[in-house]
Backbone as a printed PyTorch tensor [residue, N CA C, xyz], in Angstrom:
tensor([[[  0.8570,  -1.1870,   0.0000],
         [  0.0000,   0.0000,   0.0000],
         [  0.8970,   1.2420,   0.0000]],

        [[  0.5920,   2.1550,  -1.0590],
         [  1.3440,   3.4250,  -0.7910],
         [  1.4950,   3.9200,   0.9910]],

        [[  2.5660,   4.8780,   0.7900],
         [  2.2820,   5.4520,   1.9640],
         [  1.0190,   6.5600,   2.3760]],

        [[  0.8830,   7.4570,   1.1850],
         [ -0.4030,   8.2470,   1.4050],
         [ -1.4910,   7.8790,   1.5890]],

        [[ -1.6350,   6.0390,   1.4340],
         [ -3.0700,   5.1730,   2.2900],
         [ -3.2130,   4.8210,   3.0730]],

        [[ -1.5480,   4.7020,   3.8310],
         [ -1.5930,   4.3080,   5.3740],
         [ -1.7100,   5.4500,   6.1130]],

        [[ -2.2050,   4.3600,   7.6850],
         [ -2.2230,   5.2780,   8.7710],
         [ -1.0250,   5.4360,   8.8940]],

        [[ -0.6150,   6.9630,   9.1850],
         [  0.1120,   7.5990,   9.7530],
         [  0.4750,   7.9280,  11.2920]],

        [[  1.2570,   7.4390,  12.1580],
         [  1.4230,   7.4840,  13.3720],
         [  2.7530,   8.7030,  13.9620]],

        [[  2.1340,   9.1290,  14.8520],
         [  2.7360,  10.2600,  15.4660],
         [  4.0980,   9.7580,  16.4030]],

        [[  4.9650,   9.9660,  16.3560],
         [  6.1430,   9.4290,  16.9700],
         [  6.3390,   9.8410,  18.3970]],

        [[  5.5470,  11.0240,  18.3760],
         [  5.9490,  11.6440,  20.0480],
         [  4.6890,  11.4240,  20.7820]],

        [[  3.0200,  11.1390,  20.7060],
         [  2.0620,  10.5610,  21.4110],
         [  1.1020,   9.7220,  21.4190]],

        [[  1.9500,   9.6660,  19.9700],
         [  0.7270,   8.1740,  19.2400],
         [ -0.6580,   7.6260,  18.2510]],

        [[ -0.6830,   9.2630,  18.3390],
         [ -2.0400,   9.8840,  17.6100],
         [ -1.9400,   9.1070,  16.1190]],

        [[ -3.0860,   8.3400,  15.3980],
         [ -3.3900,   7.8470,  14.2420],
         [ -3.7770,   8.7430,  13.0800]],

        [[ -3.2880,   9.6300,  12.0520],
         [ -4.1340,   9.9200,  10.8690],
         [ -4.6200,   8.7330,   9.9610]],

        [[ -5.3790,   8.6560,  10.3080],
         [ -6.5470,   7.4380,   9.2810],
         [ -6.9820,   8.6980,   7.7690]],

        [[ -6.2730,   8.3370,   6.0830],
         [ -6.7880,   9.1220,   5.5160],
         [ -8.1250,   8.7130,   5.0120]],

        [[ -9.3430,   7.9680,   5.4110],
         [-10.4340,   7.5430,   4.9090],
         [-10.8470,   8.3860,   5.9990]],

        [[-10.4530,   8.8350,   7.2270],
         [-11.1890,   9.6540,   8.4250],
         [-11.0290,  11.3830,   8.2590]],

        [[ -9.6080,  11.2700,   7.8930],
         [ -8.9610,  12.9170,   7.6870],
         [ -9.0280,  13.2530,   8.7990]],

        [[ -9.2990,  14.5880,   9.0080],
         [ -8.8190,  15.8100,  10.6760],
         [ -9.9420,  17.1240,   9.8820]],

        [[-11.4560,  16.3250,   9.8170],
         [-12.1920,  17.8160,   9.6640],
         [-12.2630,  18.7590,  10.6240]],

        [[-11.6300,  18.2630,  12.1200],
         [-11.6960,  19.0550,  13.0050],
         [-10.8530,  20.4920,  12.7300]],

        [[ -9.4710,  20.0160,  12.1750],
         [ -8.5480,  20.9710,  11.2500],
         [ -8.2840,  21.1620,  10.2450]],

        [[ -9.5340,  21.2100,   9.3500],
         [ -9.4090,  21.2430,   8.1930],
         [ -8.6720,  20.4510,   6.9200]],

        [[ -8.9370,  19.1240,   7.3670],
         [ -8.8570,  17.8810,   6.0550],
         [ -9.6560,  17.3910,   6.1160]],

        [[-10.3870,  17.0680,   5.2940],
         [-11.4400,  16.1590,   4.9930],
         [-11.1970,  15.0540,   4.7620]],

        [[-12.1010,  14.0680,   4.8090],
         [-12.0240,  12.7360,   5.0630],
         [-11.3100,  12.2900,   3.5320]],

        [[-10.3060,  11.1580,   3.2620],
         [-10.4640,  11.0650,   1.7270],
         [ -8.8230,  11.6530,   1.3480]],

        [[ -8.5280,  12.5350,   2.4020],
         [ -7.3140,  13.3460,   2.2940],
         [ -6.0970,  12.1290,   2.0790]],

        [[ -4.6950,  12.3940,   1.2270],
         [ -4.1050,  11.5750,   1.6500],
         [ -2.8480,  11.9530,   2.0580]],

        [[ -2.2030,  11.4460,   2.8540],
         [ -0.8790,  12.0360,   3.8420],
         [ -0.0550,  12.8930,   3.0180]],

        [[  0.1820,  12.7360,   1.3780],
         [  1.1950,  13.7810,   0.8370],
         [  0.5030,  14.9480,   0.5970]],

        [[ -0.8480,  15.0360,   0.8790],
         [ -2.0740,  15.9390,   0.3550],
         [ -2.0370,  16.9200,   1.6680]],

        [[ -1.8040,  16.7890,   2.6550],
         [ -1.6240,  17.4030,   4.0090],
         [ -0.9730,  18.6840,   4.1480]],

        [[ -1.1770,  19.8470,   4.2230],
         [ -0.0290,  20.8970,   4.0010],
         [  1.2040,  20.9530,   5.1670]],

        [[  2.0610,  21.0750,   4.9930],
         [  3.0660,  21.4300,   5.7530],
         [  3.1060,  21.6360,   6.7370]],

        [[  1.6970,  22.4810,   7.4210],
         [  2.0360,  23.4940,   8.3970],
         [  1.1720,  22.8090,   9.1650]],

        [[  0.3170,  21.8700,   8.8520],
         [ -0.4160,  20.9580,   9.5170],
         [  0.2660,  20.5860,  10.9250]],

        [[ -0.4310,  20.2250,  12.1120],
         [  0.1850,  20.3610,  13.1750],
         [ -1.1150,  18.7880,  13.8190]],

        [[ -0.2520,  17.8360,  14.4130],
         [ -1.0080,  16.9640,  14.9150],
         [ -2.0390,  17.3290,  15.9920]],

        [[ -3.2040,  17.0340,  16.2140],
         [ -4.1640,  17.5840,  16.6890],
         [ -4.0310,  16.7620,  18.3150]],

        [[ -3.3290,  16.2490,  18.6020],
         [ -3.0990,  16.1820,  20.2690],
         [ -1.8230,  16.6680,  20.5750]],

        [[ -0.7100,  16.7500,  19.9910],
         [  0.5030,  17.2530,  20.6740],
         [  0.7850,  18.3560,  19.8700]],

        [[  0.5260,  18.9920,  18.5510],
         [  0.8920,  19.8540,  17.8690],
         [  2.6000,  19.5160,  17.2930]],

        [[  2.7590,  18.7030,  17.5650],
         [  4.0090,  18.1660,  16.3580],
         [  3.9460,  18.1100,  15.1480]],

        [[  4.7100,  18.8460,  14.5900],
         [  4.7020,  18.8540,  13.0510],
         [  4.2670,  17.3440,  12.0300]],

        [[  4.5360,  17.4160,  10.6690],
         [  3.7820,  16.1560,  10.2230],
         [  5.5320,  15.3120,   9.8510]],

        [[  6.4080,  16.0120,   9.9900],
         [  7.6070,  15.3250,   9.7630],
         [  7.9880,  14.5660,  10.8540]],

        [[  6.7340,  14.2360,  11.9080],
         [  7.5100,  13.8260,  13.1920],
         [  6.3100,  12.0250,  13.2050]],

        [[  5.7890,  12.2130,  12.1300],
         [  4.6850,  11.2790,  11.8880],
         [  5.6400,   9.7850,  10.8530]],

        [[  5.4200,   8.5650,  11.2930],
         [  5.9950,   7.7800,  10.1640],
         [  4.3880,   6.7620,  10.0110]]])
C-alpha cells in the first residue's frame, strides 16, 4: 500500500491519521491523503509537526 493510504502514526504521542477519516476538526477532509496534508499541519493532540509522523 502506498504510503499516502496508510495510517500515519505520530512518533511523540501516538495519535493515528486514518486518511479515509482525515482531521475535519482541522481542516482535512475525510479522503485526504498524507502527501495531500499541508506542511504546516500540526497533529491535533501534541501539535508536532507532520515530519515527526511515520
Amino acid at each position: 500500500m502506498p504510503t499516502e493510504e496508510k495510517v500515519m502514526n505520530c512518533t511523540v504521542c501516538g495519535y493515528e491519521y486514518d486518511p479515509t477519516a482525515g482531521d475535519p476538526e482541522n481542516g482535512i477532509p475525510p479522503g485526504t491523503y498524507w502527501k495531500d496534508i499541508p506542511d504546516s499541519w500540526l497533529c491535533p493532540d501534541c501539535h508536532m509537526p507532520k515530519e515527526d509522523f511515520e
